[in-house]
TORPA-4810 file (N, C-alpha, C, O; in nm, 3 decimals):
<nodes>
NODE_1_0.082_-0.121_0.000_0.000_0.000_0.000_0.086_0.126_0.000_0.053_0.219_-0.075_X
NODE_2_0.199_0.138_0.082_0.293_0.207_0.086_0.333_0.270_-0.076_0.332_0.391_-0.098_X
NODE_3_0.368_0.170_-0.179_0.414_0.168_-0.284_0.312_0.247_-0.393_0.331_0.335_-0.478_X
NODE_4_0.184_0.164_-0.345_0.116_0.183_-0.452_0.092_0.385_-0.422_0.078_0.473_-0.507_X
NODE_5_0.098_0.400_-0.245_0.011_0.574_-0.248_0.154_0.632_-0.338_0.142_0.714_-0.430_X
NODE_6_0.235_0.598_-0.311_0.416_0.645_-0.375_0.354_0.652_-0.504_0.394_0.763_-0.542_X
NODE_7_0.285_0.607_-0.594_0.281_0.583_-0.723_0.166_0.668_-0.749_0.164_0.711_-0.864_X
NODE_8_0.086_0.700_-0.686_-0.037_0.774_-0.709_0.030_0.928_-0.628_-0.012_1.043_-0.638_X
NODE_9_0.102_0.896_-0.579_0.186_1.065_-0.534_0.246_1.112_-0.672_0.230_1.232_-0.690_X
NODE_10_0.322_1.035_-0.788_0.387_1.059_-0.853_0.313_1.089_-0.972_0.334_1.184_-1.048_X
NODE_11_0.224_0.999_-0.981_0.080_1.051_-1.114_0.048_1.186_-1.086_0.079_1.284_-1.154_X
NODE_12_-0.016_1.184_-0.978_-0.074_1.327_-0.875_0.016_1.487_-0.958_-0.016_1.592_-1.014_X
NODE_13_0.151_1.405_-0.913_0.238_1.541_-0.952_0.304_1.576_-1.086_0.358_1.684_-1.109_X
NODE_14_0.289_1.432_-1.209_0.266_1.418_-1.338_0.196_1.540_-1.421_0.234_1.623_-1.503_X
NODE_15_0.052_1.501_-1.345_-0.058_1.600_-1.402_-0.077_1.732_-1.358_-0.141_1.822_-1.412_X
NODE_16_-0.014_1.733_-1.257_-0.036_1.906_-1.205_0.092_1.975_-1.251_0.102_2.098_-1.254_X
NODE_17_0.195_1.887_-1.288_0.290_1.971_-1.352_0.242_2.030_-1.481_0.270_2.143_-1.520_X
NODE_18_0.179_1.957_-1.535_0.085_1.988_-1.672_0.012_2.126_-1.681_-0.094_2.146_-1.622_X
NODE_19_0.083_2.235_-1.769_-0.045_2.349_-1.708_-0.134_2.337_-1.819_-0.173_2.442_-1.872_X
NODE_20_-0.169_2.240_-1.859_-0.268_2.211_-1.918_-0.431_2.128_-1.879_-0.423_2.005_-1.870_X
NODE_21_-0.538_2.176_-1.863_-0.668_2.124_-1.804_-0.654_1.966_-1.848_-0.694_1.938_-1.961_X
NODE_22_-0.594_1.857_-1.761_-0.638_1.735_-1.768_-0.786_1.681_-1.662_-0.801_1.738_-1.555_X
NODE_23_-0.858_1.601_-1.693_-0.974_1.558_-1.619_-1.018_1.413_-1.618_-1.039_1.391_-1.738_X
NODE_24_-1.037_1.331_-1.570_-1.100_1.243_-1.543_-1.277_1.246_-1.514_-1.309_1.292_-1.405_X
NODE_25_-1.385_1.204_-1.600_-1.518_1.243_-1.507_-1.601_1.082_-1.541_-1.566_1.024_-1.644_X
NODE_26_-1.695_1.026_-1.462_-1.765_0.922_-1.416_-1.890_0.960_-1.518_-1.928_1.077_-1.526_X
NODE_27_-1.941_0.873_-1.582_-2.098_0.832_-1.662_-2.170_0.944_-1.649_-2.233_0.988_-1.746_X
NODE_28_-2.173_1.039_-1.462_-2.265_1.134_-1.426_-2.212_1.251_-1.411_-2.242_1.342_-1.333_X
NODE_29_-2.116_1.244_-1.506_-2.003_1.388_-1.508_-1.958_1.482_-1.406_-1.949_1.605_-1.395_X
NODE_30_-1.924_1.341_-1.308_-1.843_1.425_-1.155_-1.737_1.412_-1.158_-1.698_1.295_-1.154_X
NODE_31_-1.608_1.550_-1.169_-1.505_1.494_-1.166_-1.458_1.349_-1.065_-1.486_1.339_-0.945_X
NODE_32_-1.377_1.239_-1.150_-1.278_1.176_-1.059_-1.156_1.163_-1.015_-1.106_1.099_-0.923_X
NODE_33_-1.096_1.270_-1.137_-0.918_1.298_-1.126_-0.955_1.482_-1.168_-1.063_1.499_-1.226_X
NODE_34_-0.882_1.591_-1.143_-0.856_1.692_-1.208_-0.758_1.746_-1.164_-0.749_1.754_-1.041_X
NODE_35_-0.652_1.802_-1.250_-0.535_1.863_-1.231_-0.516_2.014_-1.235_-0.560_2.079_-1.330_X
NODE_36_-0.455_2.067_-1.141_-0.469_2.175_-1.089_-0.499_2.346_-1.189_-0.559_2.450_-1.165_X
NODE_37_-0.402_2.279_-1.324_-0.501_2.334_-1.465_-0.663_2.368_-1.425_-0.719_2.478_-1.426_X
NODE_38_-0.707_2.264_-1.396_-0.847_2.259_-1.395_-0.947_2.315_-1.307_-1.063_2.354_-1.322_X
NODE_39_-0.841_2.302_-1.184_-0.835_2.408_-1.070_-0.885_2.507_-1.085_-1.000_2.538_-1.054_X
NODE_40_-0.805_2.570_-1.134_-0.743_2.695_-1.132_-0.874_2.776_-1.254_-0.952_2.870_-1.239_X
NODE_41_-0.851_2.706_-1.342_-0.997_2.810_-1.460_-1.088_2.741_-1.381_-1.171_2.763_-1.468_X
NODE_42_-1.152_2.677_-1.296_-1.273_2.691_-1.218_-1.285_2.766_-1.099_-1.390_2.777_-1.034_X
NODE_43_-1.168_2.823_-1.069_-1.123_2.868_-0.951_-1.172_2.812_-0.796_-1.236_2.857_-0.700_X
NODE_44_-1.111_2.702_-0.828_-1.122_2.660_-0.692_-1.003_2.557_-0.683_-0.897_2.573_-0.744_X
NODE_45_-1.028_2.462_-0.609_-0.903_2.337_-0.588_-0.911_2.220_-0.581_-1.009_2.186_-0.515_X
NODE_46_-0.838_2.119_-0.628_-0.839_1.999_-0.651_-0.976_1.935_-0.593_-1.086_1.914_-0.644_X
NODE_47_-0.922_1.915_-0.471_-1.002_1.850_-0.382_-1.123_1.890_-0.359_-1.196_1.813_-0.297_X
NODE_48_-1.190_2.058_-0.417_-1.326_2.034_-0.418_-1.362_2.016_-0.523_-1.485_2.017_-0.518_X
NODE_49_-1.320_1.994_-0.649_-1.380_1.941_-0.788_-1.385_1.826_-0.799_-1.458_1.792_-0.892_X
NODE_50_-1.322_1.710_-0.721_-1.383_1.587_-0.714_-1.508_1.530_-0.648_-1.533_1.547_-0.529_X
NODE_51_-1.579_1.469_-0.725_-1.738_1.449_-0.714_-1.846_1.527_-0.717_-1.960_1.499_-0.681_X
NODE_52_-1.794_1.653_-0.773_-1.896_1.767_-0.833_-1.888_1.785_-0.989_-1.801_1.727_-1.052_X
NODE_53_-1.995_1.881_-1.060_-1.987_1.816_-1.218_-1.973_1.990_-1.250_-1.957_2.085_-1.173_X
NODE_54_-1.989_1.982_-1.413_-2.014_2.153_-1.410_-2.068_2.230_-1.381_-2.034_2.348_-1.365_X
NODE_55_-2.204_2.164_-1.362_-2.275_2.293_-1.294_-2.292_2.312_-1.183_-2.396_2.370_-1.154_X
NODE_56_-2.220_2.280_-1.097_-2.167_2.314_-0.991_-2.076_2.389_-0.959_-2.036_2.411_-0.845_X
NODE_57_-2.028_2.440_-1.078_-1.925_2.583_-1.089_-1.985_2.690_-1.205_-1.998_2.813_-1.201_X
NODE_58_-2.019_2.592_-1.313_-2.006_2.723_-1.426_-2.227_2.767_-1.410_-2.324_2.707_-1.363_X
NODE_59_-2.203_2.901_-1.483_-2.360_2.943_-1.449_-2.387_2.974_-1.615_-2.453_3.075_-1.644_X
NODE_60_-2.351_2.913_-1.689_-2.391_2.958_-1.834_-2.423_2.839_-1.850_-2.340_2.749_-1.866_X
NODE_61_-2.595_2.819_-1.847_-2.634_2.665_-1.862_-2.582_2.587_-2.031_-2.540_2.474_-2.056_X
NODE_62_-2.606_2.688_-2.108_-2.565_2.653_-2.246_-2.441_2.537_-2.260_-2.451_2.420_-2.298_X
NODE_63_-2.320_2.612_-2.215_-2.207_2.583_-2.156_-2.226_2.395_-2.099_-2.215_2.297_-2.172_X
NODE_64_-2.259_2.395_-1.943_-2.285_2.287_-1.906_-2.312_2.214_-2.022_-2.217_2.152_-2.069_X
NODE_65_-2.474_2.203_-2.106_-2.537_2.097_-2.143_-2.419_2.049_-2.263_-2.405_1.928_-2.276_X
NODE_66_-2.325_2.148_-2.360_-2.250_2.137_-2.419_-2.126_2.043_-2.384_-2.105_1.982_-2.489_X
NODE_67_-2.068_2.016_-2.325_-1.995_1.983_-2.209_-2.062_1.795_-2.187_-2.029_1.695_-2.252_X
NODE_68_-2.153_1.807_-2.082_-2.207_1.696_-2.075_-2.232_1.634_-2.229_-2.172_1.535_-2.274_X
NODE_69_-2.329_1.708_-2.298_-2.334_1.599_-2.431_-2.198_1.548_-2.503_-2.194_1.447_-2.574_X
NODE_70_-2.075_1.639_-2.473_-1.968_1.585_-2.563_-1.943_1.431_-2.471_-1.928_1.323_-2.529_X
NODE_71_-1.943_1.446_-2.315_-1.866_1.371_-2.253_-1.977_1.254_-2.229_-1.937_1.165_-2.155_X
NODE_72_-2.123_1.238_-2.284_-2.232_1.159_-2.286_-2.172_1.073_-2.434_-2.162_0.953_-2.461_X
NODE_73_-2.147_1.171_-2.491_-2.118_1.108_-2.657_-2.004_1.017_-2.686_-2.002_0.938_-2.781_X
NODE_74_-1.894_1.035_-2.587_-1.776_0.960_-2.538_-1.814_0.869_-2.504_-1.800_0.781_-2.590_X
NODE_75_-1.871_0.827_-2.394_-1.927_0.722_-2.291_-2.014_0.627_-2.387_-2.006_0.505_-2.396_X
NODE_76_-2.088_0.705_-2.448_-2.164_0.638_-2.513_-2.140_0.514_-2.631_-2.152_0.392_-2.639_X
NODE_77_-2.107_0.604_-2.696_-2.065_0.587_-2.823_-1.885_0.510_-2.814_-1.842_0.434_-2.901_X
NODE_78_-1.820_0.544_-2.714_-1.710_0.486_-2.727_-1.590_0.510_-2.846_-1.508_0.428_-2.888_X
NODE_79_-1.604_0.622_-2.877_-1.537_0.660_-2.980_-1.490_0.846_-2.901_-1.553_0.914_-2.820_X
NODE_80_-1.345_0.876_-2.978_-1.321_0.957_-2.884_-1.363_1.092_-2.949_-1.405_1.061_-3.061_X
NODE_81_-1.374_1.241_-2.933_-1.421_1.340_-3.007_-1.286_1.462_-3.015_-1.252_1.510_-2.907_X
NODE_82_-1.243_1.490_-3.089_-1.155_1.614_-3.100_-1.211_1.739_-3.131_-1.278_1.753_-3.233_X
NODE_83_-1.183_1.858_-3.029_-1.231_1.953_-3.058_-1.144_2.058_-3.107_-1.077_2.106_-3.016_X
NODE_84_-1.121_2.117_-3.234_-0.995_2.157_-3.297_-1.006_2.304_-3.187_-0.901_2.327_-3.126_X
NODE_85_-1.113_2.393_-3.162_-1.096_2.509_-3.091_-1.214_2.563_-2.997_-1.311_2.624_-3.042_X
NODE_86_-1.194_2.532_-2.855_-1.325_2.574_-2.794_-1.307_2.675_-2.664_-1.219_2.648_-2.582_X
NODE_87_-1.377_2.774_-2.647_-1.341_2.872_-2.578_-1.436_2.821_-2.387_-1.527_2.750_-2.343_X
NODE_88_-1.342_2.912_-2.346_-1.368_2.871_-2.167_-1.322_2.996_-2.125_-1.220_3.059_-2.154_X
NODE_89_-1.452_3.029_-2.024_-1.422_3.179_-1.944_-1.340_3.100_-1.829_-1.373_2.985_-1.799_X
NODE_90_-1.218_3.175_-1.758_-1.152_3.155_-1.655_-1.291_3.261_-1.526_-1.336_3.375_-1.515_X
NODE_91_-1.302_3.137_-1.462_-1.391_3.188_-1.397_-1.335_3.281_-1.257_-1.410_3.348_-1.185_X
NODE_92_-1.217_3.269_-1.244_-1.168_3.365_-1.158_-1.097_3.508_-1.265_-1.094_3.615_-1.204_X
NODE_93_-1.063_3.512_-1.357_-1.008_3.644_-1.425_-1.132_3.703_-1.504_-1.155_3.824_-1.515_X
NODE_94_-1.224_3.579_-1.569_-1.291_3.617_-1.692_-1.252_3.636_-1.786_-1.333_3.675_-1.870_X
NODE_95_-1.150_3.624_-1.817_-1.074_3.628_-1.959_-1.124_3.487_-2.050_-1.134_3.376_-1.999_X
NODE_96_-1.140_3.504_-2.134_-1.198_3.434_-2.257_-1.030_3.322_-2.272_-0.930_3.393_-2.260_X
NODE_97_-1.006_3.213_-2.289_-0.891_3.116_-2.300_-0.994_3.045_-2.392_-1.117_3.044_-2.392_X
NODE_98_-0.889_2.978_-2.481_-0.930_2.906_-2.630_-0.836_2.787_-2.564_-0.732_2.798_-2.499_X
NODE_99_-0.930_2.637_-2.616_-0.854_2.489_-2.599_-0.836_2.461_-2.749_-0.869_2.514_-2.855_X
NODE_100_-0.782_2.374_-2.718_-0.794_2.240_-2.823_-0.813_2.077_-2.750_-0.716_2.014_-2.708_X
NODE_101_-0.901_2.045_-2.748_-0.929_1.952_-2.681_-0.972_1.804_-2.737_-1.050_1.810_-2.832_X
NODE_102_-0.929_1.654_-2.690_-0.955_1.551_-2.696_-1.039_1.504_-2.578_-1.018_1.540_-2.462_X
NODE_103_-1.127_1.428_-2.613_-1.200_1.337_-2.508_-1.192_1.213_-2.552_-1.220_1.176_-2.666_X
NODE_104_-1.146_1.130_-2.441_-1.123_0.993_-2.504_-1.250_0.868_-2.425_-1.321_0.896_-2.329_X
NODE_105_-1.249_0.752_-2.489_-1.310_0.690_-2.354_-1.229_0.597_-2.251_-1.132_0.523_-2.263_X
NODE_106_-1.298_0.627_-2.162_-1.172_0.559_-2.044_-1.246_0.456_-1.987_-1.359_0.485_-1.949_X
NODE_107_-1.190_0.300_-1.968_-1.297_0.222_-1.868_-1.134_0.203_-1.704_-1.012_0.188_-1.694_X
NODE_108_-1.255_0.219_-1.621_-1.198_0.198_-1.499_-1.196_0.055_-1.481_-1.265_-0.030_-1.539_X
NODE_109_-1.082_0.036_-1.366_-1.056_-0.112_-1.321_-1.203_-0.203_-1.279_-1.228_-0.323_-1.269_X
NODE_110_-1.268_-0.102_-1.265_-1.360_-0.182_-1.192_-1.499_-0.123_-1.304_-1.596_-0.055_-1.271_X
NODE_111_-1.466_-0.179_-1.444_-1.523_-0.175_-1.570_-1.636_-0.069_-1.590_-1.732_-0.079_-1.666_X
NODE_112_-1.594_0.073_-1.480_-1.681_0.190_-1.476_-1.645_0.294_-1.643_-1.534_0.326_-1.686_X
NODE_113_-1.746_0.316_-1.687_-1.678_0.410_-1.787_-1.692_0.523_-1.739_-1.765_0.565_-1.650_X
NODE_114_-1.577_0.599_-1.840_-1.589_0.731_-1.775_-1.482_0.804_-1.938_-1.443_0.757_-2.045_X
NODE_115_-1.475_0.922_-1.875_-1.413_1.037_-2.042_-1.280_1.054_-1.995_-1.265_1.094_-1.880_X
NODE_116_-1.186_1.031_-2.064_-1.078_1.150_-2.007_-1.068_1.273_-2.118_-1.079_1.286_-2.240_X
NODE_117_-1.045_1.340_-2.020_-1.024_1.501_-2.135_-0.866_1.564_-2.071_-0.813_1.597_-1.965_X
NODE_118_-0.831_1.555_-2.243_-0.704_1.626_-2.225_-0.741_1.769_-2.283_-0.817_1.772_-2.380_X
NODE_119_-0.689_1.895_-2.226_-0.693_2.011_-2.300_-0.575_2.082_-2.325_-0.493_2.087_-2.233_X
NODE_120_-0.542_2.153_-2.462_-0.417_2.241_-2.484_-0.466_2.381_-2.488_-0.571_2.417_-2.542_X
NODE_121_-0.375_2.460_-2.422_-0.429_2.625_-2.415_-0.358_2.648_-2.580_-0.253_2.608_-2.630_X
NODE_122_-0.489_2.743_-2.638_-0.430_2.751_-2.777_-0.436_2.911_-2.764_-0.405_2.974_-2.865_X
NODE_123_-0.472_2.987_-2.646_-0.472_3.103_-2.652_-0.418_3.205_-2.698_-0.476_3.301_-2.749_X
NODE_124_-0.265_3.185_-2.679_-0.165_3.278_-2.744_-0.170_3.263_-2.935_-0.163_3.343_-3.029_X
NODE_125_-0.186_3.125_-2.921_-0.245_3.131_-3.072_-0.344_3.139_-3.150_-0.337_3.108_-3.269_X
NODE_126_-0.434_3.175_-3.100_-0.568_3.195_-3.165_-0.541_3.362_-3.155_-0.591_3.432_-3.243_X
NODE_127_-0.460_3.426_-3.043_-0.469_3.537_-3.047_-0.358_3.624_-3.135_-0.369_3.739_-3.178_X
NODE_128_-0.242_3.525_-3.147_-0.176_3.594_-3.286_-0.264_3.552_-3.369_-0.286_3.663_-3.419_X
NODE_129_-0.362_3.453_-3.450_-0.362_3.425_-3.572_-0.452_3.547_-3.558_-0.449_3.624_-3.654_X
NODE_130_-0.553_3.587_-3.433_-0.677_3.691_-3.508_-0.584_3.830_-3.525_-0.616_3.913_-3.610_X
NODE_131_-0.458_3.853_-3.433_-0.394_3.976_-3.470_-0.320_3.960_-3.595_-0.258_4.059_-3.634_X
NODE_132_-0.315_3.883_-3.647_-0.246_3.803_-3.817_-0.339_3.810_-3.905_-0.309_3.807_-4.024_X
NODE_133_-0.462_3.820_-3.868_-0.575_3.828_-3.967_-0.613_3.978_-3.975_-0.652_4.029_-4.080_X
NODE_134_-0.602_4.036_-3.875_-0.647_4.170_-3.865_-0.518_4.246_-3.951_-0.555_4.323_-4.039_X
NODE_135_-0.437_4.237_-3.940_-0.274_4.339_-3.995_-0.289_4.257_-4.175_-0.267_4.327_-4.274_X
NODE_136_-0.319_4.137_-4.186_-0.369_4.145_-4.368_-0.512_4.191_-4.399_-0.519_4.292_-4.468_X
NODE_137_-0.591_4.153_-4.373_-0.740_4.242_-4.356_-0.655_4.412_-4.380_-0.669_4.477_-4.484_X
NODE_138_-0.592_4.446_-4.294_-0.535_4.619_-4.244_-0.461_4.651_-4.394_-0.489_4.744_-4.469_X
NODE_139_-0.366_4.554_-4.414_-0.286_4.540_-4.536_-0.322_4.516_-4.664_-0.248_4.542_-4.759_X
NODE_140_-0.423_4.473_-4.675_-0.508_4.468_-4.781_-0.555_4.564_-4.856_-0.533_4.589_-4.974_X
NODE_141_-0.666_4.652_-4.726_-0.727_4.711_-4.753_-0.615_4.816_-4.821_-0.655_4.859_-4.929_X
NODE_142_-0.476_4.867_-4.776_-0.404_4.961_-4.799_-0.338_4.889_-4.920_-0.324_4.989_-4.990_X
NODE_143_-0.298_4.809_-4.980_-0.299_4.761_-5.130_-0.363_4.810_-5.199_-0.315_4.891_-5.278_X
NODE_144_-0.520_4.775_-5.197_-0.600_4.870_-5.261_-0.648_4.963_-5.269_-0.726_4.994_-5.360_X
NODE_145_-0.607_5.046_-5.158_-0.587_5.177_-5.156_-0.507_5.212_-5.267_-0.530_5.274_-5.371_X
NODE_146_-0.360_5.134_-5.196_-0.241_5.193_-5.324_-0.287_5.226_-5.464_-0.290_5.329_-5.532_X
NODE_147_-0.324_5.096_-5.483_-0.340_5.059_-5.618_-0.448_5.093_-5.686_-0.480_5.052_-5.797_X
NODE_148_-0.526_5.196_-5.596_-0.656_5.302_-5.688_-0.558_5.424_-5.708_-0.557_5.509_-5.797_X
NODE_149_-0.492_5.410_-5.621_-0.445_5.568_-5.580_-0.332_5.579_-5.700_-0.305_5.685_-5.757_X
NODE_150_-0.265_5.438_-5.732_-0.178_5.424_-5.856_-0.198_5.457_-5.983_-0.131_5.526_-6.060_X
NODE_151_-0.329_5.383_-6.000_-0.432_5.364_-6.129_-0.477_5.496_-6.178_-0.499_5.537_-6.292_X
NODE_152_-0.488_5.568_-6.024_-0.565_5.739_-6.096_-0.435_5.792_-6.139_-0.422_5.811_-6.260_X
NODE_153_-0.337_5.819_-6.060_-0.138_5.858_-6.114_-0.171_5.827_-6.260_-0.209_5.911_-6.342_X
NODE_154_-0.148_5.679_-6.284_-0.103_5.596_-6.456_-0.204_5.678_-6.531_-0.165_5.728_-6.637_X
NODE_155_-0.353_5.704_-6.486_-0.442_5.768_-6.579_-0.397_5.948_-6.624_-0.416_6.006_-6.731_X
NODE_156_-0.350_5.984_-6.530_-0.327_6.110_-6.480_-0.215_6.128_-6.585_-0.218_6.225_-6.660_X
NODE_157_-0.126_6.046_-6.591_0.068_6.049_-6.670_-0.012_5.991_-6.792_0.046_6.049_-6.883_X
NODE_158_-0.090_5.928_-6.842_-0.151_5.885_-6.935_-0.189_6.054_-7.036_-0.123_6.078_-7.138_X
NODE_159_-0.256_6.114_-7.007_-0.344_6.214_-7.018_-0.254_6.298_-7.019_-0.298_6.381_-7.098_X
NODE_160_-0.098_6.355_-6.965_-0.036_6.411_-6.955_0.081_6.371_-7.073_0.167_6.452_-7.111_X
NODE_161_0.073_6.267_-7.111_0.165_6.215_-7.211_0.106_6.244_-7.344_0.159_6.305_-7.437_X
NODE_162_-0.017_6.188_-7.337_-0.102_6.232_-7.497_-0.075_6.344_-7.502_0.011_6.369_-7.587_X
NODE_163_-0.120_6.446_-7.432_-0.146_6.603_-7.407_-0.003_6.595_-7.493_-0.005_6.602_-7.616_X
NODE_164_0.152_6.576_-7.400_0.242_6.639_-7.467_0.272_6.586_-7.596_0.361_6.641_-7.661_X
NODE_165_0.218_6.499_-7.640_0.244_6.429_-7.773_0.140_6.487_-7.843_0.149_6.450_-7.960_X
NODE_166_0.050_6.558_-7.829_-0.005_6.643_-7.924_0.074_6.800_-7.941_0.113_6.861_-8.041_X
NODE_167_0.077_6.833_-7.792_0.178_6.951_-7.830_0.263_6.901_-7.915_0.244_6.932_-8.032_X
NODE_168_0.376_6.815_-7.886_0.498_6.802_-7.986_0.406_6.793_-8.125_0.429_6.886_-8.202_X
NODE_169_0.342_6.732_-8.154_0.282_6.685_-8.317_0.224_6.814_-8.370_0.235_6.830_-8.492_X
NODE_170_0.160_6.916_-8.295_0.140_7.043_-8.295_0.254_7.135_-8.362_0.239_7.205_-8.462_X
NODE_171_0.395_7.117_-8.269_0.502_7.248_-8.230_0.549_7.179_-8.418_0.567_7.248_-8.518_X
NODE_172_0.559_6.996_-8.405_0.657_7.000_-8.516_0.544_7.012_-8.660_0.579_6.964_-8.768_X
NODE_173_0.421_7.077_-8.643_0.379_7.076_-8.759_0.389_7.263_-8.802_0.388_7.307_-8.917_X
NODE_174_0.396_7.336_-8.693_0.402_7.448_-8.676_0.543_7.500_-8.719_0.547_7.615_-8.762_X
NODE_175_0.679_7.415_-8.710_0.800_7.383_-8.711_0.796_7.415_-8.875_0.837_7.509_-8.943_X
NODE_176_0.706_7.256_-8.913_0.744_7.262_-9.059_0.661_7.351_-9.162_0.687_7.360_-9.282_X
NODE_177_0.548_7.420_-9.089_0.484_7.562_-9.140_0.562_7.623_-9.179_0.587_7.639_-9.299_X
NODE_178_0.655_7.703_-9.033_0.697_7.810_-9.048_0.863_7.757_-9.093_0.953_7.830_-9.052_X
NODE_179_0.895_7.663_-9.156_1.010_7.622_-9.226_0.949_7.682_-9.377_1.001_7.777_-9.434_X
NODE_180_0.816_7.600_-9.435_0.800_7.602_-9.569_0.762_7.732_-9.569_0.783_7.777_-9.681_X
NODE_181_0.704_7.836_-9.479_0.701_7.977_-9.461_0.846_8.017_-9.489_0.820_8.135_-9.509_X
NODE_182_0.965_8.011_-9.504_1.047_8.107_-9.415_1.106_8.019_-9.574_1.219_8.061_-9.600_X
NODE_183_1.061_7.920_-9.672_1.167_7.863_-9.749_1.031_7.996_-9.857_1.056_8.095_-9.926_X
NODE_184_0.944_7.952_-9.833_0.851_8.065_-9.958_0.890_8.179_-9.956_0.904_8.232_-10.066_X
NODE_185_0.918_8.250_-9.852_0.969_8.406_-9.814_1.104_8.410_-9.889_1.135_8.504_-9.961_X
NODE_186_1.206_8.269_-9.860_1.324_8.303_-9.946_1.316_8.315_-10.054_1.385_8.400_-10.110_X
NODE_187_1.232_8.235_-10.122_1.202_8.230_-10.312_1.159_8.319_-10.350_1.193_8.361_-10.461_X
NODE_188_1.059_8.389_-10.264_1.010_8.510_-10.317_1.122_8.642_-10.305_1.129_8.720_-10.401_X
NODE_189_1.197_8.659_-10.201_1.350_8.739_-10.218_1.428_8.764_-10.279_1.472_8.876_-10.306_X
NODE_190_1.471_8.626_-10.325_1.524_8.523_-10.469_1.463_8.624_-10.580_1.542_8.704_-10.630_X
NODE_191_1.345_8.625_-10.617_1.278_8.647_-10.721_1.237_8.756_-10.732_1.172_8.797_-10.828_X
NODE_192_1.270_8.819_-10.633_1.230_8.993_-10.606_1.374_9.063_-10.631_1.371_9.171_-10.690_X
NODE_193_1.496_9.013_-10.594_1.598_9.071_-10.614_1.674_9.002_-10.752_1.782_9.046_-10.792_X
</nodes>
């Protein structure tokens, strides 16, 4: 017995090193293992989250029934569910934290089923990708800014180029006027003197 609490001291401190929400919960969704992760966004402590369920902490019934049906659907069904991104108020800060979460099915020694849920905080990354989405969204929009703001320029140097290419086609027809002017004036000089 000695050995075995030694071994359940060492699991104990496995999972709480984890700052990630690990859980254990029973058919009637009372915790039976939770690690101090789990603690902690319920704000309370180990030892009172065993044999209480969610709604016994959280007050957004939505929440609960969501929750239970995933970990009903586990049990049930026996097949495990991945949740690529699901959000959880820290009920002591209120800050909004994003998981990524697995529920697996677990049978106990004593052929009880029950869920385990592993969770990963994806927070920092859900919160660069939306500040990554927002700065190209931002960047975008200023592309096409540019590139009206370009388009009117090219139209603008467009219009300014014809223009001077009519002047020039203008000056050099005016050029060769007052050439065949100035060659008639000589002939007639010619022919006067």
């Amino acid at each position: 017995t000695q050995q075995l609490r030694e071994q359940q001291g060492i699991i104990r401190k496995i999972i709480d090193t984890n700052p990630n929400p690990i859980y254990l919960k029973d058919k009637y969704g009372k915790f039976i293992i939770a690690n101090s992760a789990v603690a902690e966004l319920y704000n309370t402590t180990t030892e009172k989250l065993i044999g209480k369920t969610d709604s016994d902490f959280l007050t957004n019934l939505e929440e609960v029934e969501t929750y239970q049906a995933e970990d009903n659907y586990v049990i049930e069904s026996g097949n495990p569910i991945h949740i690529s991104k699901g959000r959880f108020a820290d009920l002591l800060t209120g800050e909004m934290k994003w998981f990524q979460t697995i529920k697996v099915p677990f049978m106990s020694s004593n052929d009880s089923q029950q869920v385990l849920c592993i969770s990963t905080d994806i927070t920092a990354r859900t919160t660069a990708e939306e500040k990554l989405k927002e700065l190209s969204e931002d960047l975008e929009k200023k592309v096409k800014l540019r590139t009206s703001e370009l388009s009117v320029t090219n139209d603008v140097l467009r219009t300014e180029i014809r223009a001077r290419f009519r002047i020039g086609v203008e000056l050099q027809q005016k050029n060769l006027d007052l050439t065949d002017s100035i060659y008639y004036a000589r002939k007639i000089q010619e022919a006067i003197l």
